[in-house]
N, CA and C of each residue as an Amber inpcrd file, in Angstrom:
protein
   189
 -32.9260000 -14.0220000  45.3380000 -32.5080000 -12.8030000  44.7040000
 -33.2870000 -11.6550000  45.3320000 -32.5960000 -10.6130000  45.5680000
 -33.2380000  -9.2990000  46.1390000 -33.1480000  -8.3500000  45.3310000
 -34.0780000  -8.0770000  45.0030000 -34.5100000  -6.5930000  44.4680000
 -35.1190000  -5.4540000  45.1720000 -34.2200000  -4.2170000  44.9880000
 -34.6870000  -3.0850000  45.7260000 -34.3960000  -1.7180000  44.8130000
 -35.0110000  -0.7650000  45.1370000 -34.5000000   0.6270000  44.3470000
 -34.1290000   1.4800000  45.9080000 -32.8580000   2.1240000  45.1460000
 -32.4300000   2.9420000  45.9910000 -31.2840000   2.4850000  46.3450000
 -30.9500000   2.9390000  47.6320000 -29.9130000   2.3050000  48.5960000
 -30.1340000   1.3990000  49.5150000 -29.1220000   0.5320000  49.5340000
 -29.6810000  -0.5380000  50.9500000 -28.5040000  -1.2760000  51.0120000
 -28.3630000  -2.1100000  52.0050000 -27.4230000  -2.9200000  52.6500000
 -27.5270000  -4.1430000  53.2630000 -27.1330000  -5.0310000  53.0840000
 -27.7100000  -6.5370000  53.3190000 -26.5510000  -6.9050000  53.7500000
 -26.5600000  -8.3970000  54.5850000 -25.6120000  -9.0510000  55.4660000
 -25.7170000 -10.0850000  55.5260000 -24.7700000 -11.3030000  54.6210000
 -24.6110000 -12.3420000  55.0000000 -24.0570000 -13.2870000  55.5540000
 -24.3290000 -13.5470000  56.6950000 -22.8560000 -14.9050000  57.3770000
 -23.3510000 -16.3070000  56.7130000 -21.8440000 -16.3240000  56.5050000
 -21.4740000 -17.6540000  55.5600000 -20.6290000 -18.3560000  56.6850000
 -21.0920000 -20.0170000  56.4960000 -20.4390000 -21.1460000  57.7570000
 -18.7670000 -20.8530000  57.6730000 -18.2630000 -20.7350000  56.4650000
 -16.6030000 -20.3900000  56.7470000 -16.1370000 -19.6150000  56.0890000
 -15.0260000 -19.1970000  56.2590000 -13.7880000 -18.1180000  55.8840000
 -14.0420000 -18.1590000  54.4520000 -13.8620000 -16.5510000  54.0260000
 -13.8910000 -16.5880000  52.2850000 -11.9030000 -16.1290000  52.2370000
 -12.0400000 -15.9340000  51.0740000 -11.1070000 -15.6070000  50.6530000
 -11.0090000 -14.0090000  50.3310000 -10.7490000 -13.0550000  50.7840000
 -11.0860000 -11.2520000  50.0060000 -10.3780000 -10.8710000  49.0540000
  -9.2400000 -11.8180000  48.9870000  -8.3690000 -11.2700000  47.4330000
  -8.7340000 -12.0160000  46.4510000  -9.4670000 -12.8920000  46.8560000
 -10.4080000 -13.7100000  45.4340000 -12.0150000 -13.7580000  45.4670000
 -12.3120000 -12.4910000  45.3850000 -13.7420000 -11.8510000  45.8380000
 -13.8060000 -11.3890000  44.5240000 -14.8640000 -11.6730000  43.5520000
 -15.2300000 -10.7910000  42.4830000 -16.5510000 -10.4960000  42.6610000
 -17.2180000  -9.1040000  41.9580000 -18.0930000  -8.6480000  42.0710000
 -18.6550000  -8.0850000  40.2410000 -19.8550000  -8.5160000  39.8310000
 -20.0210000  -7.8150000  38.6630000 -21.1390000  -6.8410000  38.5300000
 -21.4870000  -5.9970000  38.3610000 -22.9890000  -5.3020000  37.6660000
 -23.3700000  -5.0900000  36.9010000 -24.0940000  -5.7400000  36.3230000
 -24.7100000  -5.8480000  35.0150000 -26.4370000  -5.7510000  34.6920000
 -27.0670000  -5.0510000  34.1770000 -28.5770000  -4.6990000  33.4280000
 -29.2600000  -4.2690000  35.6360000 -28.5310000  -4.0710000  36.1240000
 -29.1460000  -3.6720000  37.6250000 -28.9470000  -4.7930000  38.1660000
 -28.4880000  -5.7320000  37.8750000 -28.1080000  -6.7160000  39.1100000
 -26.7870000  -6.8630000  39.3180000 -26.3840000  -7.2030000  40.8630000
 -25.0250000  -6.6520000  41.0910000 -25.0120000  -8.3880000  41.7560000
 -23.9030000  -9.3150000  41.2220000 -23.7150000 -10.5060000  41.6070000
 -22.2450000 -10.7420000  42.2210000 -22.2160000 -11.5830000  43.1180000
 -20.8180000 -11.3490000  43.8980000 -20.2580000 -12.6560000  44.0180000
 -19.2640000 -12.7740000  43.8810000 -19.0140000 -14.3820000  44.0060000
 -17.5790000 -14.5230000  44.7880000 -17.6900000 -15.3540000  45.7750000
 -17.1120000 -15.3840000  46.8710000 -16.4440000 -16.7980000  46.9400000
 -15.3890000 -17.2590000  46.7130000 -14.1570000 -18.3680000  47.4950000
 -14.0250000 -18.6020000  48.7660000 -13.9860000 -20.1790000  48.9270000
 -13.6620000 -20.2670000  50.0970000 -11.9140000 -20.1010000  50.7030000
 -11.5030000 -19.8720000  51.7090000 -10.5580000 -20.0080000  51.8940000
  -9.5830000 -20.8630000  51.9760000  -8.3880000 -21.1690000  52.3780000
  -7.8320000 -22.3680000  51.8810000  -7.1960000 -22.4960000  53.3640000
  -7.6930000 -23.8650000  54.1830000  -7.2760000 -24.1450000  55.2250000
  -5.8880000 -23.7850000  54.9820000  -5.1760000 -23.4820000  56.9910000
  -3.9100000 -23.7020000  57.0550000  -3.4760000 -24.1510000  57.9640000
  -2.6080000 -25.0030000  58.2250000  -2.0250000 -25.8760000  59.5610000
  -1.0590000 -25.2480000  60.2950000  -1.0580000 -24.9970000  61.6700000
  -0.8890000 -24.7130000  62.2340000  -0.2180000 -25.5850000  63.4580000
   0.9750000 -25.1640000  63.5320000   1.8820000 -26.2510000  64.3890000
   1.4010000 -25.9350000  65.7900000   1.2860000 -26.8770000  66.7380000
   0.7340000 -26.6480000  68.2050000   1.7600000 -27.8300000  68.8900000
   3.0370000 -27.3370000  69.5940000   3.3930000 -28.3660000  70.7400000
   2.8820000 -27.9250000  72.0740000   2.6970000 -28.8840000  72.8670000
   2.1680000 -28.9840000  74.0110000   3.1320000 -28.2120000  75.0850000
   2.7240000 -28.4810000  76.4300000   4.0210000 -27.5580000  77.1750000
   4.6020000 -28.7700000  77.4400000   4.5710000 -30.4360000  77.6140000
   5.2080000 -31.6330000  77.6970000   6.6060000 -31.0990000  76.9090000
   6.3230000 -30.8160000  75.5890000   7.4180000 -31.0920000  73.9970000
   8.2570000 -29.8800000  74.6180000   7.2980000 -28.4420000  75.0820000
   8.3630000 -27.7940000  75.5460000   9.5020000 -28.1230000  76.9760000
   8.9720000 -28.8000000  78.2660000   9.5740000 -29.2510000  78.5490000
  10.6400000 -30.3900000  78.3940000  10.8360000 -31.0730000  77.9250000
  11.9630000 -31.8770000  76.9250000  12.5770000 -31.4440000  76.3950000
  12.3230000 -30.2120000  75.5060000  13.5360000 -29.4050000  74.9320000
  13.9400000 -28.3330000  75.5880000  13.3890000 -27.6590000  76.7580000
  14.2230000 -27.0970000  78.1800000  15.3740000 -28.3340000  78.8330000
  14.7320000 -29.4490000  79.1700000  15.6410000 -30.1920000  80.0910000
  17.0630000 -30.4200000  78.5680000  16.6340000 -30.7850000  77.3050000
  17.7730000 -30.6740000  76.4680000  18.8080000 -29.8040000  76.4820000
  18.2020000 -28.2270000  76.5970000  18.8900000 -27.7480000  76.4850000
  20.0240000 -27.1810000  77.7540000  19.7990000 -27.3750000  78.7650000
  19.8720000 -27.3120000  80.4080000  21.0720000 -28.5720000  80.1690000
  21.1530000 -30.0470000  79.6220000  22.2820000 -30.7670000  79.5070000
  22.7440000 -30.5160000  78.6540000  22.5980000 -29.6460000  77.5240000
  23.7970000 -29.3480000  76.5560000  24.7770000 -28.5320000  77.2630000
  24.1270000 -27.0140000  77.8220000  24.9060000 -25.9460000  78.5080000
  25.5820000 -26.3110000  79.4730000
C-alpha cells in the first residue's frame, strides 16, 4: 500500500491483458483502491499459406 500527500503517479505492469470496461475504482476515508479483471482470451483463426494454396488451386478448377 502507498501512501502519499499531494499529487503523484504510479505505474504498474501486470503479466496480462486487463479488461478497461471492467475496471472499477473506489475512494474512500483517502484511500483510492482499484480493481482490475483479467481479460478474456480470444482465438484467433490462423491458416497457413499451404490451406491458402489448396483453396487457390480449388478455385482455378472450379472457374
Amino acid at each position: 500500500m502507498e501512501i502519499r500527500y499531494g499529487r503523484f503517479r504510479t505505474q504498474v505492469y501486470l503479466p496480462w491483458a486487463i479488461d478497461p470496461a471492467n475496471t472499477e475504482a473506489q475512494y474512500e476515508n483517502g484511500l483510492l483502491k482499484v480493481t482490475l479483471h483479467k481479460a478474456q482470451a480470444r482465438r484467433i483463426a490462423v491458416s497457413s499459406p499451404d490451406d491458402l494454396a489448396i483453396h487457390a488451386d480449388d478455385a482455378e478448377s472450379e472457374g
